[in-house]
C-alpha positions in Angstrom: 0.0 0.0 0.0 0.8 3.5 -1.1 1.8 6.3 1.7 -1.5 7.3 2.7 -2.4 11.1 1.6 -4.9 13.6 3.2 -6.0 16.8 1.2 -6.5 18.3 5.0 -5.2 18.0 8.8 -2.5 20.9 8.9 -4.7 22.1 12.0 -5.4 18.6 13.9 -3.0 17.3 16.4 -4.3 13.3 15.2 -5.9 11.4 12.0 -9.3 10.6 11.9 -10.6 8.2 13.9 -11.4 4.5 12.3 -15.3 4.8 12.7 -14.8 8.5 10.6 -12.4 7.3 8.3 -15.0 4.3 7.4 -17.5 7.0 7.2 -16.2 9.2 5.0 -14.7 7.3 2.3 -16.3 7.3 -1.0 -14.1 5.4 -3.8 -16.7 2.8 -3.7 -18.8 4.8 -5.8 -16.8 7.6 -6.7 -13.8 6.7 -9.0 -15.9 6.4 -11.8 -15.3 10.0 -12.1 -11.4 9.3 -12.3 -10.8 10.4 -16.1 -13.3 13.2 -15.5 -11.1 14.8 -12.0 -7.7 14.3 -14.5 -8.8 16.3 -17.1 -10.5 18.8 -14.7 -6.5 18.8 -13.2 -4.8 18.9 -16.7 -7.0 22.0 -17.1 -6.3 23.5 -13.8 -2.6 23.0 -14.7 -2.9 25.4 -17.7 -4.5 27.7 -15.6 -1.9 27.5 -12.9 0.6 28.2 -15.6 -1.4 31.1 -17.1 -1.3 32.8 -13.6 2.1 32.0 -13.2 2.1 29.8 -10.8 3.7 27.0 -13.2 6.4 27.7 -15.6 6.5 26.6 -19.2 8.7 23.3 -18.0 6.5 22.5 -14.9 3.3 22.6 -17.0 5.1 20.0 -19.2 6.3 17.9 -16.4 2.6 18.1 -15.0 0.7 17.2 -17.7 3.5 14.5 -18.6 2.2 12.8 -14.6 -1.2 13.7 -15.2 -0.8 11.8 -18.8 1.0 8.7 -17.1 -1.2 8.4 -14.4 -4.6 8.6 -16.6 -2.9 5.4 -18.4 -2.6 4.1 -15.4 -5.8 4.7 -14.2 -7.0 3.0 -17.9 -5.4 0.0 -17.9 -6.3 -0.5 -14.0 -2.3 0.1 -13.1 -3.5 1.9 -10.3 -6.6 2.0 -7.9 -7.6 3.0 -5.0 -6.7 2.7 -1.6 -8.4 1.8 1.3 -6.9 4.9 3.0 -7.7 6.7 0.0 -10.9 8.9 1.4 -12.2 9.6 -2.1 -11.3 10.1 -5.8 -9.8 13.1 -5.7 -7.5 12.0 -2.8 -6.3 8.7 -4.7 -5.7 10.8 -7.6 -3.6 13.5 -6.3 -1.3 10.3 -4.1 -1.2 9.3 -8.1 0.4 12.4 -9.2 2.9 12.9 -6.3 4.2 9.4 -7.0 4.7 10.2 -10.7 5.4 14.1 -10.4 7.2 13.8 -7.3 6.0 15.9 -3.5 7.1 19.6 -5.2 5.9 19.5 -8.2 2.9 17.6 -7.6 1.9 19.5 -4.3 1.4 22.8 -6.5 -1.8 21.7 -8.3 -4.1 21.8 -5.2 -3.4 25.9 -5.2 -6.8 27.7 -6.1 -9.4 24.6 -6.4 -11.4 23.0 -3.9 -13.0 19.6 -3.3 -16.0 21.3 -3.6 -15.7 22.9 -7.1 -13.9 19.7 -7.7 -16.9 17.5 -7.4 -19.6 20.2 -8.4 -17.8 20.3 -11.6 -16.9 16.6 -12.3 -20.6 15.1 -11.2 -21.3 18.0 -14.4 -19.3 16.3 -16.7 -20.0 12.8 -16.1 -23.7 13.3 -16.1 -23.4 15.5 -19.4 -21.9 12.4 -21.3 -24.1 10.5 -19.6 -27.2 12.5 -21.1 -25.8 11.8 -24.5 -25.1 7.7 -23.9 -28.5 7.4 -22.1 -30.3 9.6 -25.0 -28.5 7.1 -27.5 -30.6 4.0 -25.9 -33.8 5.5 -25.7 -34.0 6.0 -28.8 -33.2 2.5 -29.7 -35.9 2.0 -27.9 -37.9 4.0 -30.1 -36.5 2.9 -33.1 -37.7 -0.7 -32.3 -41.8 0.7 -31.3 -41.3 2.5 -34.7 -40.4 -0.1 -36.6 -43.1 -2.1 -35.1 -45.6 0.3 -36.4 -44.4 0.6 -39.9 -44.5 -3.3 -40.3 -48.8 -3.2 -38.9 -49.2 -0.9 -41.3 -53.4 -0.8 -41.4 -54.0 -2.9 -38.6 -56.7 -1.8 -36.6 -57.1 -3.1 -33.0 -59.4 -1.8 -30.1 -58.7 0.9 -28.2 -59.2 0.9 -24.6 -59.6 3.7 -21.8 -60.6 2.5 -18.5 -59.4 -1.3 -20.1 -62.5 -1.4 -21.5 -63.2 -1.2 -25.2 -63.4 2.4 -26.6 -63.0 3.1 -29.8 -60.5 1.4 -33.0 -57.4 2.5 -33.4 -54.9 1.8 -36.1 -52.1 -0.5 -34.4 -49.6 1.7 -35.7 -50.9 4.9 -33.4 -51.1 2.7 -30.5 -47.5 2.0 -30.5 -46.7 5.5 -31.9 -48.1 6.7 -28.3 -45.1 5.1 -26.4 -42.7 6.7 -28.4 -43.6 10.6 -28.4 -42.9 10.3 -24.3 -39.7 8.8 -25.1 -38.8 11.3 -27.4 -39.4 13.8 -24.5 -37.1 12.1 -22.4 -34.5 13.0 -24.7 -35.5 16.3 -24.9 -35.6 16.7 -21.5 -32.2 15.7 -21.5 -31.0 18.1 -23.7 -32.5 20.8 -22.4 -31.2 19.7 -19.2 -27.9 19.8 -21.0 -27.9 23.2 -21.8 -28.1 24.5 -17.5 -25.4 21.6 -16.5 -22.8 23.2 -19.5 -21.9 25.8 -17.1 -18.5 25.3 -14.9 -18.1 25.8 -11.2 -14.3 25.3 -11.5 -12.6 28.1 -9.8 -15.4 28.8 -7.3 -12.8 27.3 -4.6 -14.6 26.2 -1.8 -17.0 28.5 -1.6 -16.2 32.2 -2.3 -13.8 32.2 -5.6 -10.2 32.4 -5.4 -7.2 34.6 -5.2 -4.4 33.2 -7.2 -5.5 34.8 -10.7 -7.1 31.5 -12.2 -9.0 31.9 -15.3 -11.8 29.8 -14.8 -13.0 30.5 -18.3 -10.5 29.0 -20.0 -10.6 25.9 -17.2 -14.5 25.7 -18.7 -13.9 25.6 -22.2 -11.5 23.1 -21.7 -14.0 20.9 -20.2 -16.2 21.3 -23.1 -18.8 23.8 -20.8 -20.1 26.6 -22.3 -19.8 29.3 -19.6 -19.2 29.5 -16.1 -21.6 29.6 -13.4 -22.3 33.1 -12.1 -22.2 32.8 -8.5 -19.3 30.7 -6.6 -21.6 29.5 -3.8 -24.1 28.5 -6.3 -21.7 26.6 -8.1 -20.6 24.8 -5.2 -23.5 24.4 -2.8 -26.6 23.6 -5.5 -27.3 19.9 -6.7 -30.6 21.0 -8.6 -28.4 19.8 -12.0 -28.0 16.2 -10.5 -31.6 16.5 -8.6 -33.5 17.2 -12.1 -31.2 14.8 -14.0 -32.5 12.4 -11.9 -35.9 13.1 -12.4 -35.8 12.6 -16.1 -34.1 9.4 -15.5 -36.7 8.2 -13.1 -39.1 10.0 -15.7 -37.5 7.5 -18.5 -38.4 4.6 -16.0 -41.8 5.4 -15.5 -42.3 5.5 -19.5 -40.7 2.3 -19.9 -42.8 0.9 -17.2 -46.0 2.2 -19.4 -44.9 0.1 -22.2 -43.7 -2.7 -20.2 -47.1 -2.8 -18.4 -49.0 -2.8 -21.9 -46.8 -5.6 -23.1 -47.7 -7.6 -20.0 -51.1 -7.5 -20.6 -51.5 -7.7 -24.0 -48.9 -11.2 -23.7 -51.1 -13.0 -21.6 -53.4 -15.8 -22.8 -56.2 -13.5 -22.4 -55.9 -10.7 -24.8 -53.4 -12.6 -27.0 -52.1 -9.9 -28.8 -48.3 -10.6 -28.6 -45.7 -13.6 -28.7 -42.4 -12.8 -27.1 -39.3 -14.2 -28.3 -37.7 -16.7 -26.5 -34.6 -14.8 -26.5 -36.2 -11.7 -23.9 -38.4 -14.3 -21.8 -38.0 -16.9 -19.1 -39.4 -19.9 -17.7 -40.5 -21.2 -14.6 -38.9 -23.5 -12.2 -42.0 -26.1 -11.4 -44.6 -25.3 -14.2 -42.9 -26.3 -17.2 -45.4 -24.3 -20.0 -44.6 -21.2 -18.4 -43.0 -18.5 -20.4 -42.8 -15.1 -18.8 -42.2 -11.4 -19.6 -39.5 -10.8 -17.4 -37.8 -7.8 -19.4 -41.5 -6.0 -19.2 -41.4 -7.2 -15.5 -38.2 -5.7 -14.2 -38.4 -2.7 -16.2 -41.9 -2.8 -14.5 -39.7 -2.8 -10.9 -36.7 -1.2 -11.9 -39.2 2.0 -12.4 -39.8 1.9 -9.0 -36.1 1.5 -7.9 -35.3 4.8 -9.9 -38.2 6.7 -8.4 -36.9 5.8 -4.9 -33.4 7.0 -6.2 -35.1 10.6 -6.8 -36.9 10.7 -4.0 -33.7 10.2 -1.9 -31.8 12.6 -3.3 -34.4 15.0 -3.0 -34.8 14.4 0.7 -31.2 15.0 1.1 -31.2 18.2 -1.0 -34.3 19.8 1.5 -32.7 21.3 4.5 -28.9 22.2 3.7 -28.2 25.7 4.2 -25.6 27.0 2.0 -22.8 26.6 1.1 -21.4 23.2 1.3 -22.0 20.6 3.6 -20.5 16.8 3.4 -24.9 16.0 3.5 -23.6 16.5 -1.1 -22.0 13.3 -0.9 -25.0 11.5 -0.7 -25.8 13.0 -4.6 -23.9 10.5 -6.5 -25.0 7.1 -5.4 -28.5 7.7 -6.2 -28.2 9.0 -9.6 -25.0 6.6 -10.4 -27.5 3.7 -9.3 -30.6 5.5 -12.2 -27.9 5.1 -14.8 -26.7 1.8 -14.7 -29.7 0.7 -14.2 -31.1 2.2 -17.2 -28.0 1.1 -19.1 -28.6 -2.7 -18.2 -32.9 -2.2 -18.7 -33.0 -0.4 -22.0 -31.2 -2.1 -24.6 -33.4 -5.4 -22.9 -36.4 -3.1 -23.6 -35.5 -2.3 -27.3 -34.8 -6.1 -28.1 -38.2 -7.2 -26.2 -40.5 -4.8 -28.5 -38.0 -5.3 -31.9 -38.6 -8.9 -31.3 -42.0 -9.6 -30.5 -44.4 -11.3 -33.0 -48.0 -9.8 -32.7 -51.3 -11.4 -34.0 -52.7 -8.9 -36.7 -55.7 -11.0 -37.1 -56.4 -11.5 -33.9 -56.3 -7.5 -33.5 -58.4 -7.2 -36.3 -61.1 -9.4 -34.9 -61.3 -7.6 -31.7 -61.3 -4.6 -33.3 -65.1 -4.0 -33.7 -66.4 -5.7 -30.6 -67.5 -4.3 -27.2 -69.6 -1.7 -29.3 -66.4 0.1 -30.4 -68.0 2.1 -32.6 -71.2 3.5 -30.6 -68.9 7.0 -30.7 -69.1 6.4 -34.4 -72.9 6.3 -34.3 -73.1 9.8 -32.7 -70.8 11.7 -34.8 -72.6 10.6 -37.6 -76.2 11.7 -36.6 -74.2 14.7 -34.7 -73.0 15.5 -39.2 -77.1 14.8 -40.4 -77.9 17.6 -37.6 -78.9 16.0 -34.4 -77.6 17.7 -31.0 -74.6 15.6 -29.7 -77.0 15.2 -26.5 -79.5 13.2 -28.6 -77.2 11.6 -30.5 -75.5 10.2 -27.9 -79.0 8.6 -26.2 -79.9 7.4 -29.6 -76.5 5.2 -29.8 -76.8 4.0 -26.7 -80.2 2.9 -27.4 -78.3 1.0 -30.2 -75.9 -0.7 -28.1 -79.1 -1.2 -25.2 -80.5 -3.4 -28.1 -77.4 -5.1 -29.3 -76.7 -6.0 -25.3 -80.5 -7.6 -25.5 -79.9 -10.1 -28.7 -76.4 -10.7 -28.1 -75.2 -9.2 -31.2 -72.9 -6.6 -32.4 -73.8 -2.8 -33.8 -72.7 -4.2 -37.2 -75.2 -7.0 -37.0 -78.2 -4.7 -36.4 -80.8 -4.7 -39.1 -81.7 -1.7 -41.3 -85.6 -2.2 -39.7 -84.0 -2.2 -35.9 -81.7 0.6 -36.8 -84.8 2.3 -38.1 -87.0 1.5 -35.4 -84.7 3.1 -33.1 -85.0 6.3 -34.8 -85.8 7.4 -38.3 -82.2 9.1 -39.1 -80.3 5.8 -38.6 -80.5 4.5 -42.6 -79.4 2.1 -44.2 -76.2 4.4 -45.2 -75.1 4.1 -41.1 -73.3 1.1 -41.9 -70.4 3.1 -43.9 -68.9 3.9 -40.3 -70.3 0.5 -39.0 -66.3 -1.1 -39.5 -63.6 -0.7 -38.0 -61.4 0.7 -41.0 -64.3 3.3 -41.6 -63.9 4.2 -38.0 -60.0 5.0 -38.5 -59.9 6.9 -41.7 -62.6 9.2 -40.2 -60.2 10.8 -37.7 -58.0 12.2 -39.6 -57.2 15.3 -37.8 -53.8 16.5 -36.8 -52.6 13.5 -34.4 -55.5 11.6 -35.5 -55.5 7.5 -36.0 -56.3 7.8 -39.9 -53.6 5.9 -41.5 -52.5 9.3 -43.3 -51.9 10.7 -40.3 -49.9 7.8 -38.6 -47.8 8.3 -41.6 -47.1 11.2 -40.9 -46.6 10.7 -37.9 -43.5 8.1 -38.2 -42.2 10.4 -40.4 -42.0 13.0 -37.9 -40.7 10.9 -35.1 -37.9 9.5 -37.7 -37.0 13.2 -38.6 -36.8 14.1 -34.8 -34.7 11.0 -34.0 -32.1 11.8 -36.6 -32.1 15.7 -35.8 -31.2 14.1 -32.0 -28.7 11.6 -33.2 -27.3 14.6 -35.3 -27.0 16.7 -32.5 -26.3 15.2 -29.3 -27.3 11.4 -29.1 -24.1 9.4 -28.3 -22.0 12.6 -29.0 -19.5 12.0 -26.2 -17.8 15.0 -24.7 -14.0 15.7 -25.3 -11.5 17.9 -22.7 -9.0 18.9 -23.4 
């Protein structure tokens, strides 16, 4: 083991004790930033330099450590220590073993731990945004392409799980993807508040030395600096709504997961997983269950926790830092791998599954699906909506009584129920009637479902264009 290395105790007659030491230490969870805290230090070199606190030869020598360390870092070379309190500490016993205790003692002048960390948990969770936005919309690729192949397929619509009203296939699974594509919004909108640095807001109220922390922020790929050091250093609103939007992504999944539950079981029959995304059961040997939809189903509720336990932490602390902003990482670090392992499961569940067009199609019309239908077509020969409601129920009162369908009502019992329901009803007695009739803006009409995928497949490539799976580079 390494010579054990403390960023503080000038003032302190003794270490810590064991029980604080165990307490504090945060490698567990925290070297993940690693890469992200040495090129935060390769910047803050430069700026050292640029205030003349490094000459031209020391820079060199520094970033030559920094460079040798990173590869060490890489390859696994070096690692933590269990005195190592945190990533940051590790790190800088790193550089004093490859820079030496004078040379590699000057880069702590003018930073913090605190704009340290408010500035790294920045950068991770920005590439983050773009590797998490990359596999949602795989995820939306595979609903898409889903659609496309049902093409006209008509299947019942449901509200309240009950039959409403037809609806082509195509918009049904169109539905899950516009939320989706939100979450990638949401993302880079995010993006744009978390591209501001709080390097060189020390610990809490700037710094003396010269430091240009505008330079230290393009550097690291932000696009300004924060305008308040004690903002920059105290707030964890950036990592509190990025982990909304991933508990936000859960909770959409979950819809989709939940819909592919129900519509796999014997019961509605609608789907066929492939074996590939399913599991079986250890005593019932037919069994074949949707675990993917399941533990997306769970792992929703896992993220939500995550959220609401940063949030708790966030409530009280008065400004500016307080050691309480440790407890920010592990709950949002816990959101992304978790969404990491759950999505690309998610994409090959819904790119994989087989679904029974016919048997959507026959289902379609039933459960007086198009009563609505009825309505709106007395409600366009002049009756009030009011009436016309009544006068389609009365339709389905007598269906209910003969065990039939609308569709199987006579011209004489349409007539009977009242004198505007001719013979010519029946044109919006059928499913595929049904559909092409709403062909307003965001309609189901097959015209507008076309337009429709075409929409979502322009947004998606405008996102993969512009920030999906665009990793960030520092300098």
């Amino acid at each position: 083991m390494s010579e054990q290395v403390s960023l503080w105790g000038g003032r302190f007659s003794g270490g810590p004790s064991q029980a604080l030491a165990a307490l504090s230490v945060s490698t567990q969870f925290d070297w993940r930033l690693a890469l992200y805290d040495l090129a935060g230090s390769r910047a803050h070199a430069r700026a050292l330099a640029g205030a003349g606190l490094l000459d031209a030869e020391e820079l060199s020598q520094m970033l030559a450590a920094l460079g040798r360390l990173e590869e060490k870092v890489k390859s696994g070379a070096f690692t933590p220590d269990p005195g190592d309190e945190d990533v940051h500490t590790a790190l800088e016993r790193g550089l004093l073993e490859e820079a030496g205790g004078h040379l590699g003692g000057k880069l702590r002048a003018g930073r913090s731990r605190n704009d340290q960390i408010a500035t790294l948990i920045r950068m991770y969770l920005r590439n983050q945004a773009r590797a998490l936005a990359e596999r949602i919309i795989e995820v939306a690729e595979a609903l898409l392409s889903q659609a496309k192949a049902a093409g006209d397929t008509v299947m019942p619509g449901r509200t309240h799980m009950q039959h409403a009203q037809p609806v082509l296939l195509a918009h049904q699974l169109l539905a899950h993807v516009w939320p989706l594509l939100r979450d990638v919004e949401r993302l880079q909108d995010w993006d744009r508040r978390a591209a501001a640095s709080p390097y060189g807001s020390g610990a809490l109220a700037g710094n003396t030395l010269g430091l240009d922390p505008v330079q230290v922020g393009e550097d690291l790929a932000f696009d300004r600096v924060v305008e308040n050091s004690i903002d920059g250093t105290a707030t964890r609103d950036v990592v509190a709504e990025f982990a909304f939007i991933c508990a936000q992504t859960g909770i959409d999944i979950s819809s989709l997961a939940e819909e592919i539950i129900i519509w796999n079981t014997k019961e509605f029959g609608y789907v066929t997983l492939d074996d590939a995304f399913s599991t079986g059961s250890s005593i019932m040997p037919q069994k074949k269950n949707p675990d993917v939809a399941e533990l997306a189903r769970g792992k929703a509720g896992r993220m939500i926790g995550d959220l609401t336990g940063l949030l708790t932490v966030l409530k009280g602390l008065p400004f500016a830092y307080a050691r309480d902003l440790q407890e920010d990482k592990e709950p949002v670090f816990d959101q992304i791998d978790t969404l990491e392992v759950l999505l690309p499961a998610v994409s090959g569940m819904v790119a994989t599954m087989e679904i029974d067009y016919p048997r959507l199609e026959e289902l379609a019309p039933q459960g007086f699906s198009l009563a609505t239908d009825i309505a709106e077509w007395l409600v366009a020969r002049g009756m009030p909506f009011r009436k016309a409601h009544e006068v389609s129920g009365a339709c389905v009162r007598k269906c209910e009584e003969n065990g039939i369908e609308l569709a199987d009502l006579s011209d004489d019992q349409f007539a009977a129920i009242n004198p505007l329901l001719t013979p010519e009803v029946r044109e919006v007695l059928s499913p595929a009637g049904s559909v092409r009739a709403r062909a307003g803006r965001g309609g189901t009409a097959p015209a507008q479902v076309a337009r429709q995928i075409e929409s979502a497949e322009q947004q998606i490539a405008r996102i993969r264009t512009d920030f999906a799976g665009k990793h960030l580079e520092f300098k």
